[in-house]
N, CA, C and O atoms as a printed pandas DataFrame, in Angstrom:
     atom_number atom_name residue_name chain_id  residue_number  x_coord  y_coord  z_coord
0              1         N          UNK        A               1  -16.228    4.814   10.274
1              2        CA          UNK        A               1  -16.922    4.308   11.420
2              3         C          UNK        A               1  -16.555    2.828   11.581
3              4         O          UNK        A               1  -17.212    1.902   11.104
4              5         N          UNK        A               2  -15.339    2.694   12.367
5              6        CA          UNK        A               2  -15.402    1.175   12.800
6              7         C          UNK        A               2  -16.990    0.437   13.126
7              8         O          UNK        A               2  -17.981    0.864   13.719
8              9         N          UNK        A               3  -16.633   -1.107   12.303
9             10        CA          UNK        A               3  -17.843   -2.114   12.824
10            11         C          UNK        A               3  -17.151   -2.804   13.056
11            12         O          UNK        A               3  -15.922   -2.858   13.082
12            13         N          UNK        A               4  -18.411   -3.792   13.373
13            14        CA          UNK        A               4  -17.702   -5.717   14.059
14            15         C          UNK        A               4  -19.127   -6.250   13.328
15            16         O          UNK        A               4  -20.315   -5.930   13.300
16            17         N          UNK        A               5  -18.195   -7.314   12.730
17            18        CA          UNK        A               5  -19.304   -8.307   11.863
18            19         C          UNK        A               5  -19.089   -9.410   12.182
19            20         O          UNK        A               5  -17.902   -9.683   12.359
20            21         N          UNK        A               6  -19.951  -10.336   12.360
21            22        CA          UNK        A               6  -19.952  -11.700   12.721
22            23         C          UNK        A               6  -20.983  -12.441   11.530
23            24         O          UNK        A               6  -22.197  -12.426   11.323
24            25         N          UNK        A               7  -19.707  -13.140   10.831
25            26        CA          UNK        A               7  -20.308  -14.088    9.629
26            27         C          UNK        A               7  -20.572  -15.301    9.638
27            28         O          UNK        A               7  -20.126  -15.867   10.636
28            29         N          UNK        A               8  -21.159  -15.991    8.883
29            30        CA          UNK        A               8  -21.239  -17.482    8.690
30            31         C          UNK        A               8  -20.582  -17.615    7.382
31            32         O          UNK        A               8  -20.367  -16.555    6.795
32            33         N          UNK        A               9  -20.279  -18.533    6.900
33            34        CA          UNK        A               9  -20.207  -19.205    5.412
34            35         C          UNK        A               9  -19.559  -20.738    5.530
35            36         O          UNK        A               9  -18.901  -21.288    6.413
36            37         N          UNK        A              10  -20.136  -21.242    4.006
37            38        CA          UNK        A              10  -20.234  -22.346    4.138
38            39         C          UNK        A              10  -18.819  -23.242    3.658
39            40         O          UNK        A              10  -18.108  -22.816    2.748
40            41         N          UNK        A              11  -18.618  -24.071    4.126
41            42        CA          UNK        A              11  -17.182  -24.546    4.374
42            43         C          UNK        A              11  -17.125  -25.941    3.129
43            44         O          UNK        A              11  -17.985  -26.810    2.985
44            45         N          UNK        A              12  -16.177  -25.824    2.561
45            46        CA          UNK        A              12  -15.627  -26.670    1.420
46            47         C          UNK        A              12  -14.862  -27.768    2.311
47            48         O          UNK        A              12  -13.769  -27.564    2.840
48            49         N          UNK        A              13  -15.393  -28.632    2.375
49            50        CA          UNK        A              13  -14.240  -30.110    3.133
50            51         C          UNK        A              13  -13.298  -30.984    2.015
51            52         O          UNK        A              13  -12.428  -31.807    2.301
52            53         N          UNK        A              14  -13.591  -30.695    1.090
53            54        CA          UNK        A              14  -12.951  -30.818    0.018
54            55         C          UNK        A              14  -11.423  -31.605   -0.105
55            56         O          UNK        A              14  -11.137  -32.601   -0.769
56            57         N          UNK        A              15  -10.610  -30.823    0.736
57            58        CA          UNK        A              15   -9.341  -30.926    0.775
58            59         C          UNK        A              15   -8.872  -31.372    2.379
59            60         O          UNK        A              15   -7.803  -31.835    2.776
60            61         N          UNK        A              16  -10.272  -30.994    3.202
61            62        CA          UNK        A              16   -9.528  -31.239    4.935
62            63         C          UNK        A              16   -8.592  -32.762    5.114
63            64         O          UNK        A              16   -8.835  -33.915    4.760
64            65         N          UNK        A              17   -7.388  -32.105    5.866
65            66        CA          UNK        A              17   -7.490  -30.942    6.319
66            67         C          UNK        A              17   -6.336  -29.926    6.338
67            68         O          UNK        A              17   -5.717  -29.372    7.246
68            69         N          UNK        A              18   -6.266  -29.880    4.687
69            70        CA          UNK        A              18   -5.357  -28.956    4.026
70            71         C          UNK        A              18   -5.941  -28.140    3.221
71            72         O          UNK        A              18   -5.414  -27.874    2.141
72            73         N          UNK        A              19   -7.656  -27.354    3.758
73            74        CA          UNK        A              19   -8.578  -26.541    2.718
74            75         C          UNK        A              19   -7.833  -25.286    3.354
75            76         O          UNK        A              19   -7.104  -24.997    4.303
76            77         N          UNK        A              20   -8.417  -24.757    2.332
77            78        CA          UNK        A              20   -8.690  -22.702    2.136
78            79         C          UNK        A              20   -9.797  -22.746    2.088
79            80         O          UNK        A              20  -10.377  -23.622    1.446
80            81         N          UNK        A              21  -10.556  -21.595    2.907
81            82        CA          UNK        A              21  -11.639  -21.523    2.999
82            83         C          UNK        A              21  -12.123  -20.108    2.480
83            84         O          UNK        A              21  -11.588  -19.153    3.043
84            85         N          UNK        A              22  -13.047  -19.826    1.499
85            86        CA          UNK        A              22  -13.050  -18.773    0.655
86            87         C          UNK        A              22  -14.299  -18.367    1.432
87            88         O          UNK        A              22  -15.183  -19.221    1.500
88            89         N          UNK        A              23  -14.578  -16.772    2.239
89            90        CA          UNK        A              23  -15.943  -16.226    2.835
90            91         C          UNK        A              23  -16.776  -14.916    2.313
91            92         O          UNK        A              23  -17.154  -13.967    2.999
92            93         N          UNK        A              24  -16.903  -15.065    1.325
93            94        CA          UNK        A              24  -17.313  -13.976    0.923
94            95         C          UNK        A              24  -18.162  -12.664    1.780
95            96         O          UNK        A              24  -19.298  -13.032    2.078
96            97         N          UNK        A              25  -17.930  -11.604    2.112
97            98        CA          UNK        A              25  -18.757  -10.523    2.579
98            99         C          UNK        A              25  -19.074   -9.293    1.576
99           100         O          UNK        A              25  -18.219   -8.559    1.079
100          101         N          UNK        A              26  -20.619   -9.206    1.357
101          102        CA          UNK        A              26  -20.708   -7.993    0.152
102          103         C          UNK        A              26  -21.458   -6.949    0.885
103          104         O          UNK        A              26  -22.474   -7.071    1.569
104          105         N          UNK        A              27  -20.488   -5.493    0.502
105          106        CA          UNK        A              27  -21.701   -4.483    0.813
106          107         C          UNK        A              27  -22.020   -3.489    0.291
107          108         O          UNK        A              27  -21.175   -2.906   -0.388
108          109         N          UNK        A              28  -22.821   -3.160    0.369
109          110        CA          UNK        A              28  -23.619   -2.231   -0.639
110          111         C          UNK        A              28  -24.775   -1.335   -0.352
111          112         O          UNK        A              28  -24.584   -0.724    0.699
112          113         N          UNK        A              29  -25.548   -1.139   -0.742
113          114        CA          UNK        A              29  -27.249   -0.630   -0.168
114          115         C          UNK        A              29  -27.942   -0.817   -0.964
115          116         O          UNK        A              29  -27.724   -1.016   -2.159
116          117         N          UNK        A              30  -29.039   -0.769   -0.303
117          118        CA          UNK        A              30  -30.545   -1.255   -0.878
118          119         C          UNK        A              30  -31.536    0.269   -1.382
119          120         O          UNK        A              30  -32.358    0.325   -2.296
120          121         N          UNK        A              31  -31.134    1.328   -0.491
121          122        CA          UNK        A              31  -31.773    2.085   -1.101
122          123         C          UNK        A              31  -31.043    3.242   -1.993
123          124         O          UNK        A              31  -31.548    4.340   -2.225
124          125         N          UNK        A              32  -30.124    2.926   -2.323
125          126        CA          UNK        A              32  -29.227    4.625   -3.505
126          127         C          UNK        A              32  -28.785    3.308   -4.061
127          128         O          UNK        A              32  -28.438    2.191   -3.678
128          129         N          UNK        A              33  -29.079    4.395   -5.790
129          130        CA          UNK        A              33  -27.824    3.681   -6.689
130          131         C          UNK        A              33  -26.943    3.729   -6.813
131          132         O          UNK        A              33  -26.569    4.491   -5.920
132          133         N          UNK        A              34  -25.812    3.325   -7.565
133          134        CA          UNK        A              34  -24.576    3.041   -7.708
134          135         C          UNK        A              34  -23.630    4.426   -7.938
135          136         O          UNK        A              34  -22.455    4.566   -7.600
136          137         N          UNK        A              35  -24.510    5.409   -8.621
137          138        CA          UNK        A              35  -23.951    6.634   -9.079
138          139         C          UNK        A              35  -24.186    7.531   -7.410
139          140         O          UNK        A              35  -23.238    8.193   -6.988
140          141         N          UNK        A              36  -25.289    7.467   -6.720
141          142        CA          UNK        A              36  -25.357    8.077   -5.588
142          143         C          UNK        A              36  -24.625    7.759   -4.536
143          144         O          UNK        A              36  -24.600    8.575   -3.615
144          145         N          UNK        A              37  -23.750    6.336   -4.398
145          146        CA          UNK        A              37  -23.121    6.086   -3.484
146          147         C          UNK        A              37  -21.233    6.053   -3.903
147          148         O          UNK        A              37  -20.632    6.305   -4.948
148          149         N          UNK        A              38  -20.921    5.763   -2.988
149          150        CA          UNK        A              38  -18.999    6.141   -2.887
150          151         C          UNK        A              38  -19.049    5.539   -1.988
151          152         O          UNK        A              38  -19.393    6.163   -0.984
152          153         N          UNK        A              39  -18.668    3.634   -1.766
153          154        CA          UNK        A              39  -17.955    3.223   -1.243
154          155         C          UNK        A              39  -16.532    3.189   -1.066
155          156         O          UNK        A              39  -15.833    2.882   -2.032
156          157         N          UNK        A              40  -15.897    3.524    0.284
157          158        CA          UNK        A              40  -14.099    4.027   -0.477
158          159         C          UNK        A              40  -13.703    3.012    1.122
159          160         O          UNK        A              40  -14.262    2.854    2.207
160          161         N          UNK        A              41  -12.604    2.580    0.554
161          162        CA          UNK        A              41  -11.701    1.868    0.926
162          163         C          UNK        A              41  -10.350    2.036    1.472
163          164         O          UNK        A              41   -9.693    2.817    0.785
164          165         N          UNK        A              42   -9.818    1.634    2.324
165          166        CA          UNK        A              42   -9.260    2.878    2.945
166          167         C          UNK        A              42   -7.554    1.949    2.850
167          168         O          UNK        A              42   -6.530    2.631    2.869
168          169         N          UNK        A              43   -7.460    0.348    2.749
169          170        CA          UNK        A              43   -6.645   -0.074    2.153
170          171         C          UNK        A              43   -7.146   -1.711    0.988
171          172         O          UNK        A              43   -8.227   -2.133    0.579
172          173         N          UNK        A              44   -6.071   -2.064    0.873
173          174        CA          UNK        A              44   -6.526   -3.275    0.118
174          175         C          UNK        A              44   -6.943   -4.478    0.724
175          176         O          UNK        A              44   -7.794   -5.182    0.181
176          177         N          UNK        A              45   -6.408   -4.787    1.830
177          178        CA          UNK        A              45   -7.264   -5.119    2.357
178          179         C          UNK        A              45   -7.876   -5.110    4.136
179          180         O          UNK        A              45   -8.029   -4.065    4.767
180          181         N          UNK        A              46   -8.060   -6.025    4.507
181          182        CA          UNK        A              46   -8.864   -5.151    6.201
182          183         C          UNK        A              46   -7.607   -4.386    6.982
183          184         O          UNK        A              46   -6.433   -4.124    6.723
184          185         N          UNK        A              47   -8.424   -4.202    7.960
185          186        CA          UNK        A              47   -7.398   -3.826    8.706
186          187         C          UNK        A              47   -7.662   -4.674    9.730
187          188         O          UNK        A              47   -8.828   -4.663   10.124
188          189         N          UNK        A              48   -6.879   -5.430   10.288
189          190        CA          UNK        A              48   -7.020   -6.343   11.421
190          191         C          UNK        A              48   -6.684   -5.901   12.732
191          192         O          UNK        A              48   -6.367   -6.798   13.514
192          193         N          UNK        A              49   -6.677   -4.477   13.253
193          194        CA          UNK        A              49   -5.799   -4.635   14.267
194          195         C          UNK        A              49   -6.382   -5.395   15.474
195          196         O          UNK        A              49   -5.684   -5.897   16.355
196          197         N          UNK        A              50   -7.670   -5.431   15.433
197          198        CA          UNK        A              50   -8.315   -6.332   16.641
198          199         C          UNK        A              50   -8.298   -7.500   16.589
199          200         O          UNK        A              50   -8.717   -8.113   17.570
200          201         N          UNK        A              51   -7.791   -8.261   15.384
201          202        CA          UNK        A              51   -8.358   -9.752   15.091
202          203         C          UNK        A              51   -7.766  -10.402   15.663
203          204         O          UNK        A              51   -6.566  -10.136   15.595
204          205         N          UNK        A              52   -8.143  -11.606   16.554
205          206        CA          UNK        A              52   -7.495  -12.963   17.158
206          207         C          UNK        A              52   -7.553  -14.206   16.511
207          208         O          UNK        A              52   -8.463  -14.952   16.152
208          209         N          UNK        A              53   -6.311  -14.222   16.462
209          210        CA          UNK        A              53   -5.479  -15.771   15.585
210          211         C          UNK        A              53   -5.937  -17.246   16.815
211          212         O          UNK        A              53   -6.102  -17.201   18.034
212          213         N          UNK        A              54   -5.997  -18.025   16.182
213          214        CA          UNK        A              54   -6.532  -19.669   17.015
214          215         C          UNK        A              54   -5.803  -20.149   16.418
215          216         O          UNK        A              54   -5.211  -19.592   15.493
216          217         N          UNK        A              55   -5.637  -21.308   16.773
217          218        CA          UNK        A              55   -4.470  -22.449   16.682
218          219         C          UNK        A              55   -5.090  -23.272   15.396
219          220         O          UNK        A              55   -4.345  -24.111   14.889
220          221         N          UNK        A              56   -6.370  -23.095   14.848
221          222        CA          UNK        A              56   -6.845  -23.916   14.173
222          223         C          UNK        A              56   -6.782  -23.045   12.745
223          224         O          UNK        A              56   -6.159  -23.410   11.749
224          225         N          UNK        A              57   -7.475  -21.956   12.849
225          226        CA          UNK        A              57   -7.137  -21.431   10.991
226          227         C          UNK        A              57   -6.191  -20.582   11.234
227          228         O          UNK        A              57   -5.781  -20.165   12.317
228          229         N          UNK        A              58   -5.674  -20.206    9.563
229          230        CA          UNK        A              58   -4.429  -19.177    9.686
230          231         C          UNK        A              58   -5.342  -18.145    8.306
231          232         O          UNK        A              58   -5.790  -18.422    7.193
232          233         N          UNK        A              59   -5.249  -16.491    9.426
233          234        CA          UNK        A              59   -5.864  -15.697    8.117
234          235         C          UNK        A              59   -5.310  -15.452    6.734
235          236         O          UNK        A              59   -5.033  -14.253    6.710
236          237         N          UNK        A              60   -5.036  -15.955    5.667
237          238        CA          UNK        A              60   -4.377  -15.883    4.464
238          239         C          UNK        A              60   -4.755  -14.241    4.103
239          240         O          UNK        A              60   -4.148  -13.200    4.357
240          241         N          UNK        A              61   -5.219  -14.337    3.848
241          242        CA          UNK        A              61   -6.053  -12.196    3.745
242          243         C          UNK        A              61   -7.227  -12.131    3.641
243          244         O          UNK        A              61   -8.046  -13.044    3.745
244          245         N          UNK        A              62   -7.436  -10.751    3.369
245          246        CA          UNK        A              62   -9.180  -10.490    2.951
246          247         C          UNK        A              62   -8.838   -9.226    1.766
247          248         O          UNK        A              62   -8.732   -8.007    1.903
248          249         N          UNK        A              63   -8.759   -9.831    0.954
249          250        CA          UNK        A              63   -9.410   -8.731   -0.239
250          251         C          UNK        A              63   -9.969   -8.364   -0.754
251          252         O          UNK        A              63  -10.988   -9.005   -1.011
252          253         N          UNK        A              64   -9.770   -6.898   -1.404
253          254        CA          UNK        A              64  -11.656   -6.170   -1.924
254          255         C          UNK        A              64  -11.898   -6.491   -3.313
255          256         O          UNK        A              64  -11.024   -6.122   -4.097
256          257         N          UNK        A              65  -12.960   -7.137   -3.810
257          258        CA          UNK        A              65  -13.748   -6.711   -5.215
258          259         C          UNK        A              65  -14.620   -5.408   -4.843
259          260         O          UNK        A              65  -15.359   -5.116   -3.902
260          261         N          UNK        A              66  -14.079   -4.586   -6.332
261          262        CA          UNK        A              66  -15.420   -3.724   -6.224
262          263         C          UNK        A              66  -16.094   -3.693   -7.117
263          264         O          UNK        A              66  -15.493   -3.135   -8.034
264          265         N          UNK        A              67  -17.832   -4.226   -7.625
265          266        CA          UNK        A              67  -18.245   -4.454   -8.771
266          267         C          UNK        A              67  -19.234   -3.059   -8.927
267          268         O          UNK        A              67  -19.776   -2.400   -8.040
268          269         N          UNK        A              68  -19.245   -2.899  -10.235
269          270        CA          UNK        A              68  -20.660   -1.628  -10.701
270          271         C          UNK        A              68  -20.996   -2.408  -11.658
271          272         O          UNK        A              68  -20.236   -2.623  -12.603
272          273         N          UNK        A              69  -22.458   -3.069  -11.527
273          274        CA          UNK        A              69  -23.233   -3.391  -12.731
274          275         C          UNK        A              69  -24.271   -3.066  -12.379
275          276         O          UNK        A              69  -24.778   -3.289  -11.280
276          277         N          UNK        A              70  -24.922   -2.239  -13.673
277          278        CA          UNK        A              70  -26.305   -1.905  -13.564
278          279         C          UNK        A              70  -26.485   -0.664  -12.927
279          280         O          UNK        A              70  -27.459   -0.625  -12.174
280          281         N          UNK        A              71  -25.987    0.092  -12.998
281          282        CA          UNK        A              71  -26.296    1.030  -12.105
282          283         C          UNK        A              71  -26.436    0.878   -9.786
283          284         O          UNK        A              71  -26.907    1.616   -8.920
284          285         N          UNK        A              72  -25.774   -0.380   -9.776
285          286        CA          UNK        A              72  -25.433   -1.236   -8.621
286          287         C          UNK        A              72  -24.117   -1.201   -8.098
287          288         O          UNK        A              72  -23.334   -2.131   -8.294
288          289         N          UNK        A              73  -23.815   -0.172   -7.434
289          290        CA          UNK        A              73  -22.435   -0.767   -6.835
290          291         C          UNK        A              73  -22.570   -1.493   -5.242
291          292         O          UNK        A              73  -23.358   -1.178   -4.351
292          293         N          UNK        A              74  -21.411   -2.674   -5.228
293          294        CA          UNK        A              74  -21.196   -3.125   -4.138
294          295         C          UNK        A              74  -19.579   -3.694   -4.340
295          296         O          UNK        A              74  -18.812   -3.873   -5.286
296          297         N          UNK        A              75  -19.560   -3.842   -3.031
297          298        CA          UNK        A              75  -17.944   -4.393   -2.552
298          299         C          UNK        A              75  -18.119   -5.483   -2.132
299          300         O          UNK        A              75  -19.188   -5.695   -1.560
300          301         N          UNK        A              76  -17.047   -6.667   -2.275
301          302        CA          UNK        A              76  -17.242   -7.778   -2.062
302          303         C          UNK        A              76  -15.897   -8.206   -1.561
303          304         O          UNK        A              76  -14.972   -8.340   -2.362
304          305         N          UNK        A              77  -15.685   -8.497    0.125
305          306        CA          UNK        A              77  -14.651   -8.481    0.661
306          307         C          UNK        A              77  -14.191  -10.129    1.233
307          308         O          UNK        A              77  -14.461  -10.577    2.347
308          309         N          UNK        A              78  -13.671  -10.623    0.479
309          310        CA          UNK        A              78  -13.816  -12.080    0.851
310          311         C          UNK        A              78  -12.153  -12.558    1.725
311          312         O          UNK        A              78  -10.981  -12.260    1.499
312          313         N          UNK        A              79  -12.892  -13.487    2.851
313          314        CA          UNK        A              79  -11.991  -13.950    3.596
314          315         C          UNK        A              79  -10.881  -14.850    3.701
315          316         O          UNK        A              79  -11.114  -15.609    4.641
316          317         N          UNK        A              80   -9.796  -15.107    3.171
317          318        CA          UNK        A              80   -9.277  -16.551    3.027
318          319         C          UNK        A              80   -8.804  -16.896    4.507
319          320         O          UNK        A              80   -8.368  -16.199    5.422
320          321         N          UNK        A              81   -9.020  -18.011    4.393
321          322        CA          UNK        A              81   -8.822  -19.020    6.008
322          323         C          UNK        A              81   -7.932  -19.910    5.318
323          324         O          UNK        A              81   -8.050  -20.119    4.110
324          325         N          UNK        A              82   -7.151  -20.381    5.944
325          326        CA          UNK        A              82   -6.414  -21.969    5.797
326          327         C          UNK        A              82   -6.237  -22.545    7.255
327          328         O          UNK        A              82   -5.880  -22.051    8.324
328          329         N          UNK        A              83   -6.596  -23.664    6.890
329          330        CA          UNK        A              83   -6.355  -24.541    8.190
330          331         C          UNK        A              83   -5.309  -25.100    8.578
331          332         O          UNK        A              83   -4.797  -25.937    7.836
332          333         N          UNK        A              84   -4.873  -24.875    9.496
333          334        CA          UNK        A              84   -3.627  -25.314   10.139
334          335         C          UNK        A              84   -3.824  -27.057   10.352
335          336         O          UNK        A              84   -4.579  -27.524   11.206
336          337         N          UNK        A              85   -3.060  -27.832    9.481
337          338        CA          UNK        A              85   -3.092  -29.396    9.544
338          339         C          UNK        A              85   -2.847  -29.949   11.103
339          340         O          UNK        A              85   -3.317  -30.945   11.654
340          341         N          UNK        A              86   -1.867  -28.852   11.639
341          342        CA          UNK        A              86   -1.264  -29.402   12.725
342          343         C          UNK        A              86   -2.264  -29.819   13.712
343          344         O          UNK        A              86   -2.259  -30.868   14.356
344          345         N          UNK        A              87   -3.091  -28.904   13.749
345          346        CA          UNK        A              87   -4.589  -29.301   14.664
346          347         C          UNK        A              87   -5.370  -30.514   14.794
347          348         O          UNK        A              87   -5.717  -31.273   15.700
348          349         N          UNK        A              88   -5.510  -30.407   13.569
349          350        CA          UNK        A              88   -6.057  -32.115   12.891
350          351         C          UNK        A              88   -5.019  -33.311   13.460
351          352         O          UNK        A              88   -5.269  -34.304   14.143
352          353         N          UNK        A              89   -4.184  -32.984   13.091
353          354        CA          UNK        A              89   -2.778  -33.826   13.497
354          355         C          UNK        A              89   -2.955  -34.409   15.549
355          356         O          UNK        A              89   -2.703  -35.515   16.028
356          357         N          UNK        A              90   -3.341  -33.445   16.090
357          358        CA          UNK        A              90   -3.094  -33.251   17.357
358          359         C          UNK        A              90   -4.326  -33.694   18.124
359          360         O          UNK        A              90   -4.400  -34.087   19.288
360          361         N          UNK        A              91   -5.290  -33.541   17.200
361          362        CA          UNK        A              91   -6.640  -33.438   17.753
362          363         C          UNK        A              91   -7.060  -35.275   17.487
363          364         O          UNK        A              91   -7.494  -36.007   18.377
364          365         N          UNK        A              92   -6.858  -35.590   16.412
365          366        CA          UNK        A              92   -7.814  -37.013   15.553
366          367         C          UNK        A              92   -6.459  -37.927   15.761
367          368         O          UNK        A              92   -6.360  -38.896   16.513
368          369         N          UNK        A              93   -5.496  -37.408   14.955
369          370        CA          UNK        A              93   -4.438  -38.925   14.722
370          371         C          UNK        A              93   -3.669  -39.182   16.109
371          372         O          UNK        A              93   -3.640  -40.373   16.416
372          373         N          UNK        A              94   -2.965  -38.200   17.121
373          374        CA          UNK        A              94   -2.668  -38.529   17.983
374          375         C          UNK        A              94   -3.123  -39.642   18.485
375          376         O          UNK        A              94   -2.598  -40.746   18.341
376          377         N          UNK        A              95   -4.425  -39.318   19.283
377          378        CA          UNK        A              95   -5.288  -40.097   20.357
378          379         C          UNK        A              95   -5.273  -41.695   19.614
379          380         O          UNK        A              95   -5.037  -42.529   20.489
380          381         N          UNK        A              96   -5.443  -42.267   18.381
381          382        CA          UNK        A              96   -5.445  -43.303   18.087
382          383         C          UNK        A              96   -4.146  -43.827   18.137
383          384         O          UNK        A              96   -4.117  -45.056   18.192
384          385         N          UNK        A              97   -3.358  -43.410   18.135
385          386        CA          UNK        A              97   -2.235  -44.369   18.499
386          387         C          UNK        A              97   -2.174  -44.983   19.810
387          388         O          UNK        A              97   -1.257  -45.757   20.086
């Protein structure tokens, strides 16, 4: 069953504006345990065919963790972003010259 998810997460400035931006998404359920459910995966990682690229991040991938502890399974599909410098470049240092 295709979805559409719309995330937040919180952004590391760390390095701007040459970061990777790490987004974690976990899923799982709240009501069956780990032995009652079969999350399955259908590659390694998303499938993008809808996704739109911006001039500002570049998608590095999204790959799956799959954890079982406790009788708990969930998947944990995290996003890498990198930011395209050139933006920064175009946007901030230009104009001051």
């Amino acid at each position: 069953m295709p979805v559409t998810i719309k995330s937040t997460c919180r952004v590391n400035i760390a390095d701007y504006p040459f970061d990777v931006q790490r987004c974690p998404l976990k899923f799982g359920s709240w009501t069956y345990k780990g032995s009652e459910l079969n999350l399955t995966k259908y590659a390694d990682t998303a499938i993008l065919i809808n996704y739109e690229s911006n001039g500002e991040w570049h998608l590095v991938g999204v790959p799956c963790e799959r954890h079982e502890v406790y009788l708990v399974l969930h998947e944990i599909w995290v996003c890498l972003i990198r930011q395209l410098p050139k933006y920064f470049f175009i946007i901030v240092t230009i104009p001051i010259k």
